[in-house]
DOKE-957247 format. One record per residue (C-alpha): x, y negated, z; residue in three letters; residue number from 0. Coordinates in steps of 0.02 Angstrom, whole numbers. Layout:
<r><c1>X</c1><c2>Y</c2><c3>Z</c3><residu>ALA</residu><num>NUM</num></r>
...
END
This chain:
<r><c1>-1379</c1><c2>3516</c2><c3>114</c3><residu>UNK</residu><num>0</num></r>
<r><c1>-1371</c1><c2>3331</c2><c3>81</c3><residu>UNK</residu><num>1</num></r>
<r><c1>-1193</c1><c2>3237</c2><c3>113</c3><residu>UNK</residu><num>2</num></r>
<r><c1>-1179</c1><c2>3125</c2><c3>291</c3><residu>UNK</residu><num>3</num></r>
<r><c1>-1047</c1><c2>3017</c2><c3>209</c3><residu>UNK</residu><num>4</num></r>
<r><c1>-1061</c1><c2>2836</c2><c3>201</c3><residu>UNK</residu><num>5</num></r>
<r><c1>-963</c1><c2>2828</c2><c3>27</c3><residu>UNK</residu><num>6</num></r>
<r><c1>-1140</c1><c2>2883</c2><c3>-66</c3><residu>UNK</residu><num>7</num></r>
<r><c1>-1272</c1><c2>2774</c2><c3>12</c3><residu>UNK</residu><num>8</num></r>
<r><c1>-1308</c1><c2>2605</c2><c3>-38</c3><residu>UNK</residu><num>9</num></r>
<r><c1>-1311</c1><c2>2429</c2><c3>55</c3><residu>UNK</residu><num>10</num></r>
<r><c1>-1424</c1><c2>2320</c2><c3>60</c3><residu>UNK</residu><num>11</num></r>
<r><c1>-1376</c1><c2>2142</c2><c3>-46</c3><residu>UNK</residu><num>12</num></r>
<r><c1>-1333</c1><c2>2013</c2><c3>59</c3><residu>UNK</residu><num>13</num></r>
<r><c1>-1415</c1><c2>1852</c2><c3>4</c3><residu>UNK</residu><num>14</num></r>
<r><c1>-1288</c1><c2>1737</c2><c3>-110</c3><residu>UNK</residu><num>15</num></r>
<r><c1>-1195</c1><c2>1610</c2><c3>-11</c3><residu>UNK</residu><num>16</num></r>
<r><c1>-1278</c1><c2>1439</c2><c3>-10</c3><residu>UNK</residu><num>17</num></r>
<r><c1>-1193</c1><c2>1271</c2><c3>-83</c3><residu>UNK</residu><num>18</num></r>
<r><c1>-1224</c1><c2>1146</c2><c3>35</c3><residu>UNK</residu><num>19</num></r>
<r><c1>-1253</c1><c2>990</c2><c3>-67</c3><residu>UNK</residu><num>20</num></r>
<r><c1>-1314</c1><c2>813</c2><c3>3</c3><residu>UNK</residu><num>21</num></r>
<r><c1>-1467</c1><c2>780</c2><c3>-73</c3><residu>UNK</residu><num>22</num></r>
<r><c1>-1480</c1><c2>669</c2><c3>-242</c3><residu>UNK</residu><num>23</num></r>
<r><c1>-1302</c1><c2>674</c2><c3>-255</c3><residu>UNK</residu><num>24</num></r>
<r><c1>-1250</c1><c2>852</c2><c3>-307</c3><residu>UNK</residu><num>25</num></r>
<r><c1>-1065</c1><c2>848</c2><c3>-275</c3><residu>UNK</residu><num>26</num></r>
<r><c1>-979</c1><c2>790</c2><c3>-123</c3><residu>UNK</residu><num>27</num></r>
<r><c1>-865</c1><c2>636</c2><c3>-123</c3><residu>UNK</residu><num>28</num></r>
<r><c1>-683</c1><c2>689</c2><c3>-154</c3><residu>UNK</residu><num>29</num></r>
<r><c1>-568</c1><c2>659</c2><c3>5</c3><residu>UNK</residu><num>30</num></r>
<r><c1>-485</c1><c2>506</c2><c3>2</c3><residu>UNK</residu><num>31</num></r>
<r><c1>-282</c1><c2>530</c2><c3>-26</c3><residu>UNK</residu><num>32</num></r>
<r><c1>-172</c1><c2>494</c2><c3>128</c3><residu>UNK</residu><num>33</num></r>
<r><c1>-51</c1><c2>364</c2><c3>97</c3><residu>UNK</residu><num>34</num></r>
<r><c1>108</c1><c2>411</c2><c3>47</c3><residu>UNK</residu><num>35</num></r>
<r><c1>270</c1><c2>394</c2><c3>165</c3><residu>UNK</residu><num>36</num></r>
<r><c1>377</c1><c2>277</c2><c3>67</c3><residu>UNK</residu><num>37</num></r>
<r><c1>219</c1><c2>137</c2><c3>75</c3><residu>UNK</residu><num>38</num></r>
<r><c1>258</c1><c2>80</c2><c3>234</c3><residu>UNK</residu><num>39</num></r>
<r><c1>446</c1><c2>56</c2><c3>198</c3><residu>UNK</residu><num>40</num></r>
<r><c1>415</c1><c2>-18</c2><c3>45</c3><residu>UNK</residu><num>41</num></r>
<r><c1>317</c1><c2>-143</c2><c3>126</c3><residu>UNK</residu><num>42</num></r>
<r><c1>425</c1><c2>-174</c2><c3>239</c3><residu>UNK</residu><num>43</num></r>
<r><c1>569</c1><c2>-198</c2><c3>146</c3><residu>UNK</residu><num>44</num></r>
<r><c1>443</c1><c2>-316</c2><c3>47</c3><residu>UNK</residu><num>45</num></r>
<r><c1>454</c1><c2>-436</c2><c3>207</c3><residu>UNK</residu><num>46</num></r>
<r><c1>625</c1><c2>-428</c2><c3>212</c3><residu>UNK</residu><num>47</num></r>
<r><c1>651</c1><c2>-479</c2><c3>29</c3><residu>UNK</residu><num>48</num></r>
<r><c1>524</c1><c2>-634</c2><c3>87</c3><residu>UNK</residu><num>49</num></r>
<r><c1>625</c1><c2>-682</c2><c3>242</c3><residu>UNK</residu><num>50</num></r>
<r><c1>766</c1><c2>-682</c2><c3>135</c3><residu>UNK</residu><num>51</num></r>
<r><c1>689</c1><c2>-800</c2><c3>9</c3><residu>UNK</residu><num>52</num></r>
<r><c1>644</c1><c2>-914</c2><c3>146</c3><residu>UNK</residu><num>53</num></r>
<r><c1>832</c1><c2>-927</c2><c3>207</c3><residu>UNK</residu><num>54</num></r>
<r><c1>861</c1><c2>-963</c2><c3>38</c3><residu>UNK</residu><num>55</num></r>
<r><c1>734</c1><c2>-1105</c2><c3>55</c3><residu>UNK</residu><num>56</num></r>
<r><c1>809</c1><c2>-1174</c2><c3>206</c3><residu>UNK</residu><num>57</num></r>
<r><c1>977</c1><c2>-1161</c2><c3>158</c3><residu>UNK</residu><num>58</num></r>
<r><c1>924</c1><c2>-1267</c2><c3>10</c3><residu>UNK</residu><num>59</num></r>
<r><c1>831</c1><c2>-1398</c2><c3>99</c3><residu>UNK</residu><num>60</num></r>
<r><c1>890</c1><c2>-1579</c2><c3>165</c3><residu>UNK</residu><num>61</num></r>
<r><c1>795</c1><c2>-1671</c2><c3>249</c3><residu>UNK</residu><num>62</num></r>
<r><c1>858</c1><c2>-1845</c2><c3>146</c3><residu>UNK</residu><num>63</num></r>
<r><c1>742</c1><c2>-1761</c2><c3>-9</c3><residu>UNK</residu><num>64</num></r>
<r><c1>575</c1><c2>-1658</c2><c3>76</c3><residu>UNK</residu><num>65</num></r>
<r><c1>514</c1><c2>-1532</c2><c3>-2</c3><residu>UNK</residu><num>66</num></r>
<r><c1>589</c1><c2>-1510</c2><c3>-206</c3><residu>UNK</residu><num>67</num></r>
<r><c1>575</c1><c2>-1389</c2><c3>-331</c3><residu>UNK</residu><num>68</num></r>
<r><c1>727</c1><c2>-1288</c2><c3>-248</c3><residu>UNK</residu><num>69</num></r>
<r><c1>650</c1><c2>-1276</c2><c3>-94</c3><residu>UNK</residu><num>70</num></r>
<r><c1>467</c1><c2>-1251</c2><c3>-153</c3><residu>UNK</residu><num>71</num></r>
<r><c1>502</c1><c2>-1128</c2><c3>-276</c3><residu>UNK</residu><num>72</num></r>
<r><c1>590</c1><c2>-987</c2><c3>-170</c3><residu>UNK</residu><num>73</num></r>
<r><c1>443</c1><c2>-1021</c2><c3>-35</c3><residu>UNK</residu><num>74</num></r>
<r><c1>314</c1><c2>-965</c2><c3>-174</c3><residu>UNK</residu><num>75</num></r>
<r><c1>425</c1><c2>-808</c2><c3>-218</c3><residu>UNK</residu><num>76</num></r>
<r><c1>424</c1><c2>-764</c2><c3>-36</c3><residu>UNK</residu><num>77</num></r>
<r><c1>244</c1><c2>-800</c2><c3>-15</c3><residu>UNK</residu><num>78</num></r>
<r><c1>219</c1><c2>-659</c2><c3>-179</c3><residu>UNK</residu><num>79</num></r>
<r><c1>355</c1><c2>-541</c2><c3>-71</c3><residu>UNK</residu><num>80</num></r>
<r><c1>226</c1><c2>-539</c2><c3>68</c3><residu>UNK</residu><num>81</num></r>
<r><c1>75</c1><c2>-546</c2><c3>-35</c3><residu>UNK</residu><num>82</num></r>
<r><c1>161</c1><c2>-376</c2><c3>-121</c3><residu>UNK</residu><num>83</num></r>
<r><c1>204</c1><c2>-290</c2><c3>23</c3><residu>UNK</residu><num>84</num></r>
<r><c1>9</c1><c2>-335</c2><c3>94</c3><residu>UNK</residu><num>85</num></r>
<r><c1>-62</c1><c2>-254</c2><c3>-79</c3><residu>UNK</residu><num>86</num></r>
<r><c1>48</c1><c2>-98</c2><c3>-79</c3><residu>UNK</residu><num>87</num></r>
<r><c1>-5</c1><c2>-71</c2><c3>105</c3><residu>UNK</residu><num>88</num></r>
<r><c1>-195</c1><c2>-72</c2><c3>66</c3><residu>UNK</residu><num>89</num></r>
<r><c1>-143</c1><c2>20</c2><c3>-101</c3><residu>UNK</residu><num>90</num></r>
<r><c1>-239</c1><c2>-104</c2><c3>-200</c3><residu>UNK</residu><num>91</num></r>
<r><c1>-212</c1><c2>-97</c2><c3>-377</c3><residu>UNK</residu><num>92</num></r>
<r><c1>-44</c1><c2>-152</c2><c3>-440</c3><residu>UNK</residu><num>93</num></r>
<r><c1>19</c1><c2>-199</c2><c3>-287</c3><residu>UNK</residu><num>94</num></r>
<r><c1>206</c1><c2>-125</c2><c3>-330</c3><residu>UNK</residu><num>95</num></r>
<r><c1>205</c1><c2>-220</c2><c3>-482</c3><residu>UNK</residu><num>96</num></r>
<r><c1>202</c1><c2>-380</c2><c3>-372</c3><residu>UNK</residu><num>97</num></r>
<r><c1>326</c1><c2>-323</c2><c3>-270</c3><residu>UNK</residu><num>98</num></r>
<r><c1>467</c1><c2>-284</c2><c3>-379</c3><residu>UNK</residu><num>99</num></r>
<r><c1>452</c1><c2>-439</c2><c3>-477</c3><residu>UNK</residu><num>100</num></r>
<r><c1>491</c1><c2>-536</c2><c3>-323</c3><residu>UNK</residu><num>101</num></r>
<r><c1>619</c1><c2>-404</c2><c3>-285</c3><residu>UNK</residu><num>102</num></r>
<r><c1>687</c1><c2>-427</c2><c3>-448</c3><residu>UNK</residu><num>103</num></r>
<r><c1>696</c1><c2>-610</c2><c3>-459</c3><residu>UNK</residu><num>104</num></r>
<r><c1>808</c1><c2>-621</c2><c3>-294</c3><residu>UNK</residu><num>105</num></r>
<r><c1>914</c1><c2>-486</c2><c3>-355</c3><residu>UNK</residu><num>106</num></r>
<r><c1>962</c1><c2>-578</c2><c3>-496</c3><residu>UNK</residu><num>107</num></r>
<r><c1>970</c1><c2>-733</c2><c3>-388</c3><residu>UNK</residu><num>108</num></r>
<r><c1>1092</c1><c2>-657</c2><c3>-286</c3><residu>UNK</residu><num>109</num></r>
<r><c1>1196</c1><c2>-570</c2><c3>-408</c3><residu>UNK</residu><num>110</num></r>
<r><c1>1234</c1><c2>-716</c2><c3>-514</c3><residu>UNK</residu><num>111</num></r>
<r><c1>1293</c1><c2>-824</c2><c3>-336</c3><residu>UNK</residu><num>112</num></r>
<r><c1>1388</c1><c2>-671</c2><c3>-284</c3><residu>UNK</residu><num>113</num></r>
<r><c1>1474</c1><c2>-690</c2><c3>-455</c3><residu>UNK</residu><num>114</num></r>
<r><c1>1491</c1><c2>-861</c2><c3>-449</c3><residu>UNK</residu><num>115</num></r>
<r><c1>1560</c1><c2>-841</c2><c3>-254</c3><residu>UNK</residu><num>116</num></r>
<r><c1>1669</c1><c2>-714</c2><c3>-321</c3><residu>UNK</residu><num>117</num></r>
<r><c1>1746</c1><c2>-816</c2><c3>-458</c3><residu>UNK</residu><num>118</num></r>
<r><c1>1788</c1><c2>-949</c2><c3>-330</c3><residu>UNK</residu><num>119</num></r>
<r><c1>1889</c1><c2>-842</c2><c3>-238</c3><residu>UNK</residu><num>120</num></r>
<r><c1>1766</c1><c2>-745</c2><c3>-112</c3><residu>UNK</residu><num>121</num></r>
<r><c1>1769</c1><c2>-780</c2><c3>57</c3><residu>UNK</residu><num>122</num></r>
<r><c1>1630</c1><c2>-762</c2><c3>193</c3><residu>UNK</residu><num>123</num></r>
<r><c1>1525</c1><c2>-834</c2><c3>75</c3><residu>UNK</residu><num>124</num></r>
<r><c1>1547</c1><c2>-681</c2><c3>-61</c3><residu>UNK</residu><num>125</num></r>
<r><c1>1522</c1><c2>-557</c2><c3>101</c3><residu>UNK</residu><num>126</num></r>
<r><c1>1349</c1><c2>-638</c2><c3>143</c3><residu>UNK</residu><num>127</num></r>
<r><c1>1291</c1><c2>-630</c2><c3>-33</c3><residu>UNK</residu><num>128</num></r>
<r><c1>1323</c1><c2>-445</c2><c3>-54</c3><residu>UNK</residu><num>129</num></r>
<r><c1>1245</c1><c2>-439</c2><c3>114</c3><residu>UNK</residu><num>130</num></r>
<r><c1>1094</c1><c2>-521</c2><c3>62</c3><residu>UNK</residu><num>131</num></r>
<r><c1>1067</c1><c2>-382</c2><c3>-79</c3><residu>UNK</residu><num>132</num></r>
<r><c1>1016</c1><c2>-255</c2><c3>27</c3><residu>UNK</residu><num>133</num></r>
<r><c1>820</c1><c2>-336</c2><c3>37</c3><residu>UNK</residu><num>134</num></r>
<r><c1>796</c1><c2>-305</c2><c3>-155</c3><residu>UNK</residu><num>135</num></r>
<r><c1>904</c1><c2>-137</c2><c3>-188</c3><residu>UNK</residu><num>136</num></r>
<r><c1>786</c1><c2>-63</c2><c3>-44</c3><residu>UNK</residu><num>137</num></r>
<r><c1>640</c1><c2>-149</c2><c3>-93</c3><residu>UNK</residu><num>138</num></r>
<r><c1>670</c1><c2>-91</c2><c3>-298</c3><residu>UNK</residu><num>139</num></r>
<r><c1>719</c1><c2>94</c2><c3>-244</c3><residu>UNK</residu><num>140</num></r>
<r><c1>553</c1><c2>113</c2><c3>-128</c3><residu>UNK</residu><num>141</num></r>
<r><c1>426</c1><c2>30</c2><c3>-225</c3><residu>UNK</residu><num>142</num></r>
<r><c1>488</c1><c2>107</c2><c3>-389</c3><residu>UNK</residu><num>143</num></r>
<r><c1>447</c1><c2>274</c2><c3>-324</c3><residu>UNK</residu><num>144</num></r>
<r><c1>292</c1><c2>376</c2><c3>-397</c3><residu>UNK</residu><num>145</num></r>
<r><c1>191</c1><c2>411</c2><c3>-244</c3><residu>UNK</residu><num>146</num></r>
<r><c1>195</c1><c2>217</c2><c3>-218</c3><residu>UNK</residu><num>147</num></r>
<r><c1>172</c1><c2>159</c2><c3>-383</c3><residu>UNK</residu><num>148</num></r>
<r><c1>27</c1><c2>298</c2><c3>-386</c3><residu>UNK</residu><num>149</num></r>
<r><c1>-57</c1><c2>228</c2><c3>-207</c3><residu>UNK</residu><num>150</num></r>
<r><c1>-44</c1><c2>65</c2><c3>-293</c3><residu>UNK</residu><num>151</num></r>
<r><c1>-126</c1><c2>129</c2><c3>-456</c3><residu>UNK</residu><num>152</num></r>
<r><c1>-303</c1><c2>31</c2><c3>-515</c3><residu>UNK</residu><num>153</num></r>
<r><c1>-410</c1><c2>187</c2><c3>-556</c3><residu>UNK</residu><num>154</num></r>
<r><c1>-326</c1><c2>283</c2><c3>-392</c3><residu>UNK</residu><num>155</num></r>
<r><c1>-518</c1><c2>312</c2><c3>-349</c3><residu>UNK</residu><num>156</num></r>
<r><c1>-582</c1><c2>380</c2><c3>-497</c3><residu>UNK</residu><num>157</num></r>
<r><c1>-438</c1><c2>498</c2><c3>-505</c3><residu>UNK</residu><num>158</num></r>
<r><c1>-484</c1><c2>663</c2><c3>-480</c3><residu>UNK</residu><num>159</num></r>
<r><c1>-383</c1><c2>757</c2><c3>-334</c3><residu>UNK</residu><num>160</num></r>
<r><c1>-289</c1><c2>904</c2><c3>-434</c3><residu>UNK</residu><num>161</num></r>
<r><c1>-189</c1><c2>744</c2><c3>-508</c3><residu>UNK</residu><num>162</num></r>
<r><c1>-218</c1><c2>763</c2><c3>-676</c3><residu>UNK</residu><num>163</num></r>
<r><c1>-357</c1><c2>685</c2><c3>-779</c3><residu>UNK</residu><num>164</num></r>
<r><c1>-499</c1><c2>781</c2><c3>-871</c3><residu>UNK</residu><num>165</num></r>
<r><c1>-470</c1><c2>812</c2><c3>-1032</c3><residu>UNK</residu><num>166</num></r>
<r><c1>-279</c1><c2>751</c2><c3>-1037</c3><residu>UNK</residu><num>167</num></r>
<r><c1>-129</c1><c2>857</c2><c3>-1106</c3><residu>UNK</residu><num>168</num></r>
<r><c1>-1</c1><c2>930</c2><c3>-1016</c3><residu>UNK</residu><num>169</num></r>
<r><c1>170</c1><c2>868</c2><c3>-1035</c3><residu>UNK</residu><num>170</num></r>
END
């Protein structure tokens, strides 16, 4: 008497799953990588750092002498601040590297003229400088951070998504 249970009698094969592939290509495009949180904030503590290079400006500036070297020069740093912040918005390549050199720059700025204030005797004066360092600590401790710097990368596109390169030890 022959068995009625399913366990002995074989299925038919269902056909192998397809790979949909566009055609000439062969593999699809990798998805693009969202941009990270800290971008944004970096930027915008990128604008800050260039508004307070322009107060810098036009605390320097008389109007007896135009436009000098001390008023010229902080304008260019701020137009770098905002040209950094742009880049590491877009994630264009190096864009963080902009950034912290203007953040930098004014952080060194204001550290020596808090010093200086300081040595005088402090005042209202000292207060506003150590106010005024809040731009550039942000601005350094956002930008500096590895999913920005990584956004901001050059070869970001030819990355591929697992996050490590082909080929490349481990560490």
């Amino acid at each position: 008497m022959p068995s009625t249970s399913s366990r002995g009698r074989a299925r038919p094969a269902a056909p192998p799953p397809r790979v949909h592939r566009p055609l000439g290509r062969g593999f699809a495009a990798p998805a693009a990588r969202a941009r990270p949180l800290e971008a944004p904030f970096a930027a915008a503590f990128g604008v800050l750092v260039a508004a307070e290079y322009f107060y810098l400006a036009w605390l320097l500036w008389s109007p007896d002498s135009g436009l000098d070297r001390f008023v010229v020069v902080p304008a260019l740093l701020a137009a770098a601040g905002v040209a950094g912040a742009v880049l590491v918005v877009l994630g264009r390549g190096r864009g963080w590297l902009v950034l912290t050199v203007s953040a930098v720059v004014l952080l060194l700025g204001l550290l020596a003229l808090v010093l200086v204030f300081g040595a005088l005797g402090g005042g209202a004066a000292l207060w506003q400088g150590l106010l005024l360092l809040v731009g550039p600590i942000g601005c350094l401790a956002l930008t500096l951070r590895r999913p920005v710097r990584e956004w901001t990368s050059p070869d970001r596109a030819r990355r591929p998504t697992g996050g490590r390169r082909p080929g490349g030890r481990a560490r």
